[in-house]
N, C-alpha and C positions, 0 to 999 in steps of 0.2 A: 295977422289973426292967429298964425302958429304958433307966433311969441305969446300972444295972450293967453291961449289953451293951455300951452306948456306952462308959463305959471299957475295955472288954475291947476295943473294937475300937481305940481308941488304944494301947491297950497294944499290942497288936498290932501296929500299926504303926510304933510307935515302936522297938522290940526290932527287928522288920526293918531297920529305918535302921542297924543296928549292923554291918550286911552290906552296904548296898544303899546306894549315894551317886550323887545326881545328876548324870545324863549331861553338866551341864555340865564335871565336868571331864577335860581332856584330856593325863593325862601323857604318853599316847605322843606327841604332837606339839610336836615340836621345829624350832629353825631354827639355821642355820649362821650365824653373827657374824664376815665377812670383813672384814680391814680393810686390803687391800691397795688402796687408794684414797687420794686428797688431798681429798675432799669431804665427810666423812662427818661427822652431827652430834653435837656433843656426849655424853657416855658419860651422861649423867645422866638425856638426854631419851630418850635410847636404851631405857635402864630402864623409862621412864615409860612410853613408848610399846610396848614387851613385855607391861609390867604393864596394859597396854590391850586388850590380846588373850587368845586363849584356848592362847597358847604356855606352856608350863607349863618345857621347855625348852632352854637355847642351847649349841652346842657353838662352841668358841674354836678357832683353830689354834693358839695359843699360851697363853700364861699371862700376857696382860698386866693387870697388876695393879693397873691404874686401873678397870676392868671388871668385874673380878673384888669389887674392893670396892664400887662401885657396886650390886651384884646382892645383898649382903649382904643379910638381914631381908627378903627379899623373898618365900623358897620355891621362889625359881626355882631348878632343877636346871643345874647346870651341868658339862661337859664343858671340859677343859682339854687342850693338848696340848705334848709333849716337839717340839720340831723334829727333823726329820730330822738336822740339824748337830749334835744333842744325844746323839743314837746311841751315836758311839765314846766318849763321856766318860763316859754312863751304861754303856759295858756293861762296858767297862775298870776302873770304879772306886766300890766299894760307897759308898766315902765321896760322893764326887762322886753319887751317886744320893740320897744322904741329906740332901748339901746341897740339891737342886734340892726335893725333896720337903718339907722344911722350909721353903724360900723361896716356896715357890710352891702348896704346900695348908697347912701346919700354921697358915702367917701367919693365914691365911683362915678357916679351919674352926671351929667347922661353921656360923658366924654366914652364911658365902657356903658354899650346899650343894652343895658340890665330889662327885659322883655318878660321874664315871669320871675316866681319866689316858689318853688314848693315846699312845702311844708312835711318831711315826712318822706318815708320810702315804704311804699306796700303796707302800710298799720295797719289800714282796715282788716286785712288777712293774715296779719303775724299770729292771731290770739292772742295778742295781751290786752287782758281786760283791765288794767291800769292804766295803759294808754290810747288805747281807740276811743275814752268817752273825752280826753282832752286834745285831741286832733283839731274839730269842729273851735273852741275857746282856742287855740294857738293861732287857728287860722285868720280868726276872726281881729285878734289884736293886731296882728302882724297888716291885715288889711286896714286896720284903724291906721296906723304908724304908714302906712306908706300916705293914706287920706291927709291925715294933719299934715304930713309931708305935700300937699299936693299932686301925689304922683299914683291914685288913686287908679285914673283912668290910665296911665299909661304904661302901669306894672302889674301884672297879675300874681293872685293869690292861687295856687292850685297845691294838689298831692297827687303823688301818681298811682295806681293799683294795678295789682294784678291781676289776669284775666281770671281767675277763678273767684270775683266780684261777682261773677253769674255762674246761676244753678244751672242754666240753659244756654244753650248756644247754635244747638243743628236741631232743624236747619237754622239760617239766620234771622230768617220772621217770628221766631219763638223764642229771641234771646228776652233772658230775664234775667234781672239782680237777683242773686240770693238771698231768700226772705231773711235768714240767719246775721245779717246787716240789713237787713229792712229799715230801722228808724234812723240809725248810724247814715247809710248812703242818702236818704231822702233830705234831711239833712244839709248834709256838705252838695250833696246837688241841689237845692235850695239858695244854698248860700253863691254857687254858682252861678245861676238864672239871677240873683239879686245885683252881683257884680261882673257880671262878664265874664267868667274868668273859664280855663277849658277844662272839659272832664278829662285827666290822661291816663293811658291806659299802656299795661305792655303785651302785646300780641307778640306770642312765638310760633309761627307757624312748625321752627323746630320741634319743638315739643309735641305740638300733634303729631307728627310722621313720627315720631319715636314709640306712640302711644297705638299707633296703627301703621307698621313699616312693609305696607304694600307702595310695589314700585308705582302703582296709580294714584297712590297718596303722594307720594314723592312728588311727581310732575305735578301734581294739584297745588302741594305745598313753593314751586319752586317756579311758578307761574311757567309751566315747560306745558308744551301743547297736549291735552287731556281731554276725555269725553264728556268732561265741566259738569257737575253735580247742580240735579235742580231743587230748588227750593219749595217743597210740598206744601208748602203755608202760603204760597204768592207762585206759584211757575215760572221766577229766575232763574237761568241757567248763569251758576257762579263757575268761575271759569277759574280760579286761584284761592288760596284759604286766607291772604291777605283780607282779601274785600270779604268772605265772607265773616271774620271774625270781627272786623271792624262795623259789619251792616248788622251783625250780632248784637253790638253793645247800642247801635243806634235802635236799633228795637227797644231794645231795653230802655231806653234812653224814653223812650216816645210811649210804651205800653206804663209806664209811671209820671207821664205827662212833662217830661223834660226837653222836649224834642227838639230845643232851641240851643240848649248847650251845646256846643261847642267838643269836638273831640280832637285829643291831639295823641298822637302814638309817638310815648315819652321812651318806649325801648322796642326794636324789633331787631333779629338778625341770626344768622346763621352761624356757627364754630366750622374753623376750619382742619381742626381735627380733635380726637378727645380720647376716652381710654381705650382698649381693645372690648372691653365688653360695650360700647356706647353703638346704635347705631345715627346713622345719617351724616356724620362728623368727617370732611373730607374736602379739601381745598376745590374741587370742581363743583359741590353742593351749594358750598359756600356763596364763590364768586358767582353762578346760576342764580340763587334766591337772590344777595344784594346788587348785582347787577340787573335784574329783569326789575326790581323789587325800584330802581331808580328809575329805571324805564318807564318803569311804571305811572309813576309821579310828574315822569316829565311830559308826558305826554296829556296829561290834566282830564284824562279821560275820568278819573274817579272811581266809585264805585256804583254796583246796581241799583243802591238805595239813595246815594247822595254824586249824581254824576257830573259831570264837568267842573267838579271841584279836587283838588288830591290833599290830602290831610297833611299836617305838617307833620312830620316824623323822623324824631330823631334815630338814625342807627345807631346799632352797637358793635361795637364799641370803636372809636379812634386806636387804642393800642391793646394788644395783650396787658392782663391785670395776674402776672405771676405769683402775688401773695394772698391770691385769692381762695377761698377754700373751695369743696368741694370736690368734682369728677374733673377729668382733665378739661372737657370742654369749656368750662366755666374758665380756663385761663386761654383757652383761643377763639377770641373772637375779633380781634384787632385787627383792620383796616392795612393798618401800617406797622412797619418795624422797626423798633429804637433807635436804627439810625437810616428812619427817616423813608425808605423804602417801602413799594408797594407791598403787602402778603401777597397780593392780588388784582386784578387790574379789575374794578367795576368799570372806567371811566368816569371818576371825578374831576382828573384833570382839567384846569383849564383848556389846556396846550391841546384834550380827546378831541380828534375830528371827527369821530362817529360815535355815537352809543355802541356799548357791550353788548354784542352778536348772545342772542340765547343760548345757553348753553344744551346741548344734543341730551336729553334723559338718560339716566346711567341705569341699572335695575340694580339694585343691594341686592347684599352676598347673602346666602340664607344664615337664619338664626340669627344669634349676636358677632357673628366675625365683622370686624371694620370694614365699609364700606369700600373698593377699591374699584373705582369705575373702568369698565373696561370697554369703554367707545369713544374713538377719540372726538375732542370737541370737534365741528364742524365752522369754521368760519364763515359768515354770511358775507357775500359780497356787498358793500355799500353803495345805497345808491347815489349818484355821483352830487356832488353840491351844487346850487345853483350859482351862476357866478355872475355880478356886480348888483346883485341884489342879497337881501336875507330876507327871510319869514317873519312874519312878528306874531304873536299870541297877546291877547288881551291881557292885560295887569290884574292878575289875581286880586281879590275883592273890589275891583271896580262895578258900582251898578251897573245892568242892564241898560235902565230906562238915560244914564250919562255917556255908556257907548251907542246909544241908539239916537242923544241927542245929536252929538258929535260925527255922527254918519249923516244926521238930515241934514247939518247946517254945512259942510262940507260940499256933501253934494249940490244945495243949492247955491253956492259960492260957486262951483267948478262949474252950472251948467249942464250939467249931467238930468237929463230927464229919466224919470220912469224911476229911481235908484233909492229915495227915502223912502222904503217901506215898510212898513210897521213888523213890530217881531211878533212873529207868535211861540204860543207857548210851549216849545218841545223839550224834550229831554237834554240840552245842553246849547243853550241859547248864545254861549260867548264864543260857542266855535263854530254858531251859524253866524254869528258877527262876523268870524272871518273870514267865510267864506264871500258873503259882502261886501268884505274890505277887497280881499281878490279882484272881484268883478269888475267893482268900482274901476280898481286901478285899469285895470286889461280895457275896461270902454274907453276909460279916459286918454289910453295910446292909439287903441285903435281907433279910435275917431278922429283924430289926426296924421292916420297911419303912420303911426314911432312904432307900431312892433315890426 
């Protein structure tokens, strides 16, 4: 009879695994692959060094196709993009849409897993009134050309913009698009809702602290523990400026009747240092924001508006971009160094046994002098792993109502009474699933006493 339980409680197990996949992996975590630099290493090692992390994956500014095959057989998701130069040709000319589309995904596909197309970088907000009314016509072809290709449903058409898309933003229940692109964004979010495809946006929460450099912004900005700002429109208490600029644009999203789009956060991240007059810019800020900032994500908590989901988001950047214009910060924001080394350890490695310990809150130096933290970090002791077992987390976009099947019929296979119970409807229903998975297991031993 102990031998039959015990299969039953494998079975059991084993059938959940057909739902439930280990938290190691990380598709919403991506990173941006700049290559406006003269130092940057080899595309091969590039690969190897991705495929050493838990970046699952890269978005390109371009389509260059040394890279693109490089990435081939790998898994890794890939993001490509149309140039802004590439605008009037694609919107002007179905053919010329068809060509680029052919040159630049069919070559590839699907051995390199080409997963969006953007069209454009920031137009909506460059002002050029000769190229924002053909964005929407560029986009639109280039989504024909992947159609005739078949690959409609399985490659997305997006652009990405900048946060200043919205006139409003604090709190985050009162985000709005700027009327100023009012027919422009309704629009291309239109065309959205029609095909699937995601709004992407780039949230710095840099930039705010630069715009208000109290050290309570800072910890707000850098997910470091704060007296978390409530939301006067709805009484959420946001507790980091991640979520609330992301729960910002989903207002907005929802107060113009889009609310189904889809949001992807195509740049966020932190410089690890910049000029003397810059503040916030400082390898301990840094590695604080994108290491809590993964934390974040991995933990599928989400945010106040869209919870138990985490948005896929690419950081910025994989390497310093040294021919890049601008303030110094605009060339440090790299991950990594040309030969291959961390800047900074978030914990992407495969090989991390723990998440990146939060970094201790620094307080900036007054005025404009460079940040120079003067408290040292504190390391968190980990708590210790479990051992001959792992955790598992439900498979991001898996339905509710197919881990909820997969729980009844399991249970009534193993014999388990009382245990198919119906879900109800709370704030994050795939991590009351697992908490059911738990239980599950633990009756299923102890009623044979195996613990």
């Amino acid at each position: 009879m102990a031998t039959q339980k015990l299969s039953s409680f494998f079975f059991v197990f084993f059938v959940l695994l057909q739902s439930l996949s280990s938290a190691e992996s990380q598709a919403f975590i991506g990173v941006n692959y700049g290559q406006l630099a003269d130092n940057l290493p080899p595309v091969t090692e590039t690969v190897k060094l991705i495929q050493s992390t838990r970046i699952e994956k890269v978005r390109l500014y371009g389509a260059d196709p040394a890279i693109i095959k490089a990435l081939a057989n790998t898994g890794i998701g890939i993001v490509i993009g149309a140039a802004n130069g590439d605008i009037p040709a694609l919107a002007s000319d179905p053919n010329f849409a068809g060509q680029w589309v052919n040159s630049n995904v069919l070559a590839y596909y699907p051995a390199s897993k080409i997963i969006v197309v953007t069209v454009g970088n920031e137009v909506v907000t460059s002002g050029d009134q000769n190229l924002i009314p053909q964005l929407l016509p560029a986009m639109q072809n280039v989504q024909n050309a992947l159609n005739a290709a078949s690959l409609g449903g399985r490659i997305k058409v997006s652009t990405v913009h900048a946060m200043s898309i919205l006139s409003q933003s604090d709190p985050p229940s009162s985000g709005l698009f700027s009327p100023v692109f009012g027919d422009t964004l309704k629009a291309l979010l239109q065309f959205h809702k029609e095909n699937g495809s995601p709004l992407m946006i780039n949230p710095y929460p840099f930039f705010a602290y630069q715009s208000d450099p109290r050290p309570e912004t800072l910890a707000f900005c850098l997910f470091q523990p704060n007296a978390g700002r409530v939301d006067s429109g709805n009484g959420i208490k946001y507790m980091n400026m991640f979520d609330a600029q992301v729960d910002a644009v989903h207002s907005a999203l929802n107060a113009w009747g889009f609310k189904e789009v889809q949001i992807v956060v195509a740049e966020t991240g932190w410089p690890y240092k910049g000029d003397p007059n810059e503040v916030g810019p400082s390898v301990d800020n840094a590695k604080a924001y994108n290491g809590n900032l993964i934390n974040h994500l991995r933990s599928m908590v989400g945010t106040p508006v869209m919870p138990g989901i985490s948005v896929d988001t690419y950081i910025f950047a994989l390497y310093d971009e040294d021919l890049k214009p601008g303030p110094g910060s605009e060339r440090s924001f790299g991950l990594f160094k040309p030969d291959l080394s961390v800047t900074y350890d978030v914990g992407l490695s495969k090989n991390a046994q723990t998440p990146t310990a939060p970094v201790t809150p620094v307080s900036p130096a007054p005025a404009t002098t460079p940040t120079t933290p003067t408290t040292p970090v504190t390391p968190v002791t980990p708590t210790p792993k479990p051992t001959g077992s792992a955790w598992c987390m439900p498979k991001p976009g898996t339905p509710d109502a197919e881990l909820q099947a997969n729980l009844d019929y399991a249970c009534s296979q193993a014999g388990i009474p009382g245990t198919a119970t119906s879900l109800r409807p709370l704030p994050s229903p795939q991590q009351i699933l697992v908490t059911m998975v738990v239980l599950i297991l633990v009756a299923a031993y102890d009623a044979e006493n195996l613990l």
